[in-house]
C-alpha positions in Angstrom: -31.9 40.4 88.7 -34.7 38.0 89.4 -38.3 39.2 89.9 -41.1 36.5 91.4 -44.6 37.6 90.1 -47.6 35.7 91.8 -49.9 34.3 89.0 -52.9 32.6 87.7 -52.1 32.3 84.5 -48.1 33.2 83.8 -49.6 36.6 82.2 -50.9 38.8 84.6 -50.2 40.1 88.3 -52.5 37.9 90.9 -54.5 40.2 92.9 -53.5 38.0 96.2 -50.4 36.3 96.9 -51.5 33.6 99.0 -54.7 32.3 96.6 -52.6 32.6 93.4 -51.5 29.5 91.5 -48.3 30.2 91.2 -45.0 32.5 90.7 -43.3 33.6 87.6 -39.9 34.2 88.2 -38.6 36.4 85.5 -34.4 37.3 85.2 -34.2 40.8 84.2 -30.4 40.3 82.4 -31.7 37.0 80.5 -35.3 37.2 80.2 -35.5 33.2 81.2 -38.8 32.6 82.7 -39.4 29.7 85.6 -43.0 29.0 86.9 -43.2 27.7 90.6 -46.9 26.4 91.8 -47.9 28.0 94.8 -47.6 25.0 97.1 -50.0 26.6 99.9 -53.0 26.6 96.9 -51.7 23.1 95.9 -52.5 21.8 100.0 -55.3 24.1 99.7 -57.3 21.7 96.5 -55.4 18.4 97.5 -57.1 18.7 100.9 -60.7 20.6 99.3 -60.2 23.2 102.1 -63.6 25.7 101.2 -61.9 29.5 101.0 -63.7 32.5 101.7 -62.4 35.6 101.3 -59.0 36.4 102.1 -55.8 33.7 101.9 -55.1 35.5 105.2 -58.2 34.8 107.2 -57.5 31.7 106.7 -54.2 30.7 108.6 -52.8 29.0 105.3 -49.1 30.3 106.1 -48.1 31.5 103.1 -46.1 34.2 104.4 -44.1 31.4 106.1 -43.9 29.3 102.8 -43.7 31.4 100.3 -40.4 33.7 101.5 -37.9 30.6 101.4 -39.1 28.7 98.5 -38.5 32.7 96.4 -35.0 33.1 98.0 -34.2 29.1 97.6 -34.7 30.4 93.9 -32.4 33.1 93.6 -35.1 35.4 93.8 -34.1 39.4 94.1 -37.5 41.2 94.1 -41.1 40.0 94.8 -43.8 42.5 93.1 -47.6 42.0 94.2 -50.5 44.2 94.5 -50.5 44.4 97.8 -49.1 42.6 100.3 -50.0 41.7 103.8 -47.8 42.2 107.1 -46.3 38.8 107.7 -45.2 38.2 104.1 -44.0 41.6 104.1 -41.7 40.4 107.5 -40.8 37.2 106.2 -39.5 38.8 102.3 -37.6 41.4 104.3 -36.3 38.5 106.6 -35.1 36.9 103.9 -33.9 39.2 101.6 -36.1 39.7 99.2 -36.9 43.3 98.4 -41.3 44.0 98.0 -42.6 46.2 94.9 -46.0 47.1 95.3 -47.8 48.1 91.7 -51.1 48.8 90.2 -49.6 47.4 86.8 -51.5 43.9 86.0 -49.4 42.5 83.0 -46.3 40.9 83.7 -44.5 42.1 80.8 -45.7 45.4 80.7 -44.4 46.0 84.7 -40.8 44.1 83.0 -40.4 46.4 80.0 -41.0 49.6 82.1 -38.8 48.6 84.9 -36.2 50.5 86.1 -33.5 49.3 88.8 
């Protein structure tokens, strides 16, 4: 199975989906590890759009980005800390199931997951 984690640092559980750097996509029967950069944060500094706040506030899209670029990469399951209502529609659209957890570290939430 392969889980997508978004990320700041490849370690830890991003708060928000859309302002996180990147996704670590784990496979649970492997334990290979890719990295993906968020390409809605890369626009985001290539173009010096000022943030505040919420990704969401902000009409970035990454619900619409995001969803595709996960499944393009084999991607099962998509754990966040929370997630808002169009990602939610777009992962489900696409068929990638949503795991909502408190846990922060990546390898922790890996090692005590249970299909």
């Amino acid at each position: 199975m392969k889980i997508a984690f978004p990320t700041n640092n490849k370690k830890t559980i991003a708060q928000h989906i859309g302002l996180s750097k990147g996704f670590l996509i784990v496979d649970t029967d492997t334990n290979e590890k890719i990295y993906l950069e968020n390409p809605v944060m890369k626009e985001v500094q290539e173009k010096h759009i000022k943030l505040n706040g919420d990704c969401g506030e902000h009409g970035l899209g990454t619900g619409r980005v995001v969803p595709p670029m996960l499944k393009e990469a084999g991607v099962d399951a998509f754990v966040g800390r929370e997630f808002g209502e169009g990602m939610l529609g777009n992962l489900e659209y696409v068929g990638i199931k949503t795991i909502v957890t408190d846990e922060t570290d990546i390898d922790s939430f890996i090692k005590n997951f249970k299909i």
